[in-house]
N, C-alpha and C positions, 0 to 999 in steps of 0.2 A: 542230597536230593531233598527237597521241599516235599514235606509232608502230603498227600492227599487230604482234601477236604471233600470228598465225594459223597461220603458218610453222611452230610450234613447239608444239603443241597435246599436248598430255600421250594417249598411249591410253586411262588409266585417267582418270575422271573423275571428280569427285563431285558426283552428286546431290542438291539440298540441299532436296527437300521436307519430308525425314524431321527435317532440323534446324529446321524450320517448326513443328513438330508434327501432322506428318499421320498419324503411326505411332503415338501419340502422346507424352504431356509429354518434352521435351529441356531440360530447364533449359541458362543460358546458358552458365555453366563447362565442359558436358560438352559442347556443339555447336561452343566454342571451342577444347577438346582434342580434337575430329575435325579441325576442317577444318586446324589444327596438324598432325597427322599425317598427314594427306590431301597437306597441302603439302611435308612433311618427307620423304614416300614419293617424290616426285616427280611428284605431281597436280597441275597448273598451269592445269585447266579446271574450273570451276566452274558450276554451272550452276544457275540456279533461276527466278520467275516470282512476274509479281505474286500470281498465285493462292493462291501457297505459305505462306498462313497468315504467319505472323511471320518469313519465312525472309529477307527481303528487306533489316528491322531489324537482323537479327543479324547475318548478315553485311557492313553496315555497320560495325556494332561491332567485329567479328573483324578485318576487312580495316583498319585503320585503320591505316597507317605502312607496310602491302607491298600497298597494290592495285595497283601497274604488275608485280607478280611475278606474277597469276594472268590468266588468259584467262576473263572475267567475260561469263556470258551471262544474260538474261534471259527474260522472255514475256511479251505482252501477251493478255490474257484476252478473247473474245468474247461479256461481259456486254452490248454494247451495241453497236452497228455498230463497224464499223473505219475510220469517216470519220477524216482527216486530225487534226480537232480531238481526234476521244475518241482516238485512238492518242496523238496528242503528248502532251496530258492523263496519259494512264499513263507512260508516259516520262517525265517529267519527275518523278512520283511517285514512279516506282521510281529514278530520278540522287538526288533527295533520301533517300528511304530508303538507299541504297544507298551515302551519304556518296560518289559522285563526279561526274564532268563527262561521263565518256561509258560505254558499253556495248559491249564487244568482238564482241557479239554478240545481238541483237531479234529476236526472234522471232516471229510469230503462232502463240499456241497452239496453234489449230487454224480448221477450218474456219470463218466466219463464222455459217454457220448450225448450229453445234456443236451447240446447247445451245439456240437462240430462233432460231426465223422471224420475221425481223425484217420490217417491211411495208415500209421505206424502208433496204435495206442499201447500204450503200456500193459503189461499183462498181469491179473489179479496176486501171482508170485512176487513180480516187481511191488508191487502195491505195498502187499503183508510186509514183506523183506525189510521197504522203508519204514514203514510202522513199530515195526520189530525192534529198527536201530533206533529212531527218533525214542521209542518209551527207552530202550534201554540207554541211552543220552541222557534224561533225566528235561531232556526241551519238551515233551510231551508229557503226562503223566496219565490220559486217561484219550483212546480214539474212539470216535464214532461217527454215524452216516447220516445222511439229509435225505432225502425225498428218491429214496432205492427201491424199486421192488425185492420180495425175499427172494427172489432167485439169487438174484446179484449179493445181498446182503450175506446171505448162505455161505456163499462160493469164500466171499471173505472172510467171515465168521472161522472160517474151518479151517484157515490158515496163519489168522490174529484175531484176539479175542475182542469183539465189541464191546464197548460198554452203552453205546445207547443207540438209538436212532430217533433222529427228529422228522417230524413230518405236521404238515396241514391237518389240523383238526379244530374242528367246531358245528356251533347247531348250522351252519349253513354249506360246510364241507364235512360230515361223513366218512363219504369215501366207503358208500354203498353203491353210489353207480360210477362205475371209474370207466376209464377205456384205457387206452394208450399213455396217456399222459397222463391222466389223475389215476392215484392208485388207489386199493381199497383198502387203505385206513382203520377205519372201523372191525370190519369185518375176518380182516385175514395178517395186516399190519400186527396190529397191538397184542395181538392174541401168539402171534409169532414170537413179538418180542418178549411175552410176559414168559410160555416156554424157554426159552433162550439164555433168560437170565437177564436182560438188556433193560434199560432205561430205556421211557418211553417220554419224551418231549414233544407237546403240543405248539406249535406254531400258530400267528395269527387266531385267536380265539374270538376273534372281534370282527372275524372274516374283513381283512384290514378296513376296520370301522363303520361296515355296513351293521355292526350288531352295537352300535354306539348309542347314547338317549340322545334323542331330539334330532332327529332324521329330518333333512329338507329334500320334498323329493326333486325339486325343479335345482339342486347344486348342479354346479357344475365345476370341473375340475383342471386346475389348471396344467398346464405344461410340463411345470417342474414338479410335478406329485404323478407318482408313478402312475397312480390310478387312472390319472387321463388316460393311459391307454389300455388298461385292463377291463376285459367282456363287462364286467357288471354296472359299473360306470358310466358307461355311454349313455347320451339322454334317452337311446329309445327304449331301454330295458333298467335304469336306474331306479323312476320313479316307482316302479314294479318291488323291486327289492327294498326299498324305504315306507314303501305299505306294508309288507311283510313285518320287515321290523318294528312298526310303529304299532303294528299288531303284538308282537313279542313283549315292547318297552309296556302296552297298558297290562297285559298278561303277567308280567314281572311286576310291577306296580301294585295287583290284585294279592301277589304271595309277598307281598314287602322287601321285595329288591329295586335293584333299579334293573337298566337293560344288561348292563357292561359286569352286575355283578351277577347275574343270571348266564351271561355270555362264559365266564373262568367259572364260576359253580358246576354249570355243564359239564363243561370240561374236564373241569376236577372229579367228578361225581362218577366218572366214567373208569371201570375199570383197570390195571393196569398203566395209567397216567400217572406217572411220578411227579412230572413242574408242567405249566403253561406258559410261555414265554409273552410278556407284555408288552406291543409296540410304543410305550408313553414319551411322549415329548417336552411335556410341559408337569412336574409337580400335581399341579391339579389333577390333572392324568393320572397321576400317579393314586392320589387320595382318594379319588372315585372307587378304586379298589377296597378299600375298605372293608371287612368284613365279606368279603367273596370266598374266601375260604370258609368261611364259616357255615353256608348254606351247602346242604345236601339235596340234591335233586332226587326223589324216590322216582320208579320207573313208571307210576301213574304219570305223575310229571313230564318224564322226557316222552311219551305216548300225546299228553296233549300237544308238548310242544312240536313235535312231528308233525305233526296233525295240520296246524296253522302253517309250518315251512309248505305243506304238503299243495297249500291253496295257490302258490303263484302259476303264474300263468304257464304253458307249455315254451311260450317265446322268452319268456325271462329265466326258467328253468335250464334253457341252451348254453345259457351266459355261464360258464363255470369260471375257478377262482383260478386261469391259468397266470402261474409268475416269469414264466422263461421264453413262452412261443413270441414275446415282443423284442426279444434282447438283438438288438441289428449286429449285423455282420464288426461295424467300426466300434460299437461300445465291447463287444468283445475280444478286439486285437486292441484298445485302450487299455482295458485292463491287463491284457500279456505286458504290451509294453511299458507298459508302470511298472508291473513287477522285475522286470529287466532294468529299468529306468533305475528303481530305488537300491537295485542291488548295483550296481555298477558306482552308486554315489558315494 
């Protein structure tokens, strides 16, 4: 069995949907000259998901001759129950896409009933059971969970041991006012997991790039970038959110960062956060980070910055950071049938 490197887990981490094409097109040259500099910075967790479009492929390709150098995490998608068989099935798809023999880290997306109320879902026994086998396989070495409320996380926790949970965090998602679909984060999240013993993985810290320098508020977004359909983005509440920021980028300016290294310092700063996961696409991307770790945010700090999120409008406030209520019925029997697709080839 390959050694864990769990021990040694990089704070800054990269994100690799964006080198999927979720943001969109990333030819393979330039997603190979991030995750190069991603690794060069001293990024040694990588993180991505069957879901992640072509991300899965590429980093195959990229990783070829230093995969024992990065701490490789994946996810498996709630296209279809999470019985034993369809998880090993994706596992095994994403070890061959992935050009290797295990996974430092599996994941569940998310909840089972994400995205489909399934009439026959797999039950949290089934779950653990497969978990159980996949680590004691040696294809696994390290399981955790994605965007779970602690009920659910609990019920699993009590039957295979977590090692982490990842979730939305940043100065623009909290996860002080949740409902249904946004959890609380902040609040009830990280404080579970620090209890627990769990790794605690920030998501998105750039609240996917509304917390970026040099916000235009009249962009608009195209087709192939998820954002075109995500609440915050739309023209009639965008320019709304790009004042906010532009208010944040001259407030970060004032204490000598920039926007994007005030956005992961937050992040960081906050207790309980082991990494923050960085959606970069391009190197440059990558260098902007610079020095982000290095800034400590005192709580005078995160009070002012409150303070300014606090000023958007009531109509732009509605707009949360939802990723799943867009996913149409055919992009997820796409994804099932891919994963049947690849294993059948």
């Amino acid at each position: 069995m390959t050694p864990s490197k769990s021990s040694n887990i990089s704070r800054l981490a990269l994100g690799c949907y964006a080198l999927g094409g979720g943001y969109g097109r990333v030819d393979l040259g330039e997603a190979r000259a991030t995750v190069d500099a991603a690794v060069m910075a001293g990024w040694n967790f990588l993180d991505t998901a069957e879901a992640y479009l072509e991300s899965e492929e590429r980093l195959g390709e990229i990783l070829k001759g230093r995969r024992e150098k990065v701490f490789l995490a994946t996810k498996v998608f709630p296209c279809e129950p999470y019985t034993a068989v369809n998880i090993e099935r994706a596992l095994d798809n994403s070890l061959k896409k992935l050009q290797t023999d295990y996974i430092d880290l599996y994941q569940l997306h998310g909840p089972q009933n994400w995205v489909i109320d399934f009439q026959n879902p797999a039950s949290i026994e089934e779950i653990a059971k497969c978990m159980q086998n996949l680590l004691a396989s040696g294809k696994v070495l390290n399981f955790g969970v994605c965007n779970m409320p602690i009920e659910l996380m609990q019920q699993i926790h009590d039957k295979v041991k977590l090692f982490s949970t990842q979730n939305l965090f940043s100065i623009f998602d909290q996860g002080d006012d949740f409902d249904d679909v946004h959890l609380p984060v902040g609040n009830q999240i990280i404080p579970w997991a620090i209890n627990n013993g769990l790794k605690f993985f920030a998501f998105s810290p750039l609240a996917r790039g509304l917390l970026a320098d040099g916000q235009d508020p009249s962009r608009i977004f195209p087709k192939d970038d998820e954002r075109h359909f995500l609440p915050r983005f739309q023209p009639a509440v965008f320019p709304e959110w790009a004042r906010i920021a532009i208010k944040l980028e001259n407030w970060a300016k004032d204490h000598g960062m920039t926007l994007v290294q005030l956005a992961v310092a937050w992040t960081l700063s906050r207790n309980g956060v082991t990494s923050t996961l960085i959606g970069a696409k391009t190197p440059h991307q990558v260098e902007a980070f610079v020095e982000a770790e290095a800034f400590v945010i005192s709580d005078d700090s995160i009070l002012e910055i409150k303070k300014i999120v606090e000023t958007l409008s009531p109509e732009a406030s509605k707009a949360k950071s939802i990723v799943w209520d867009h996913f149409p019925a055919e992009a997820v029997n796409a994804m099932r049938d891919r994963r049947h697709a690849e294993k059948s080839e």
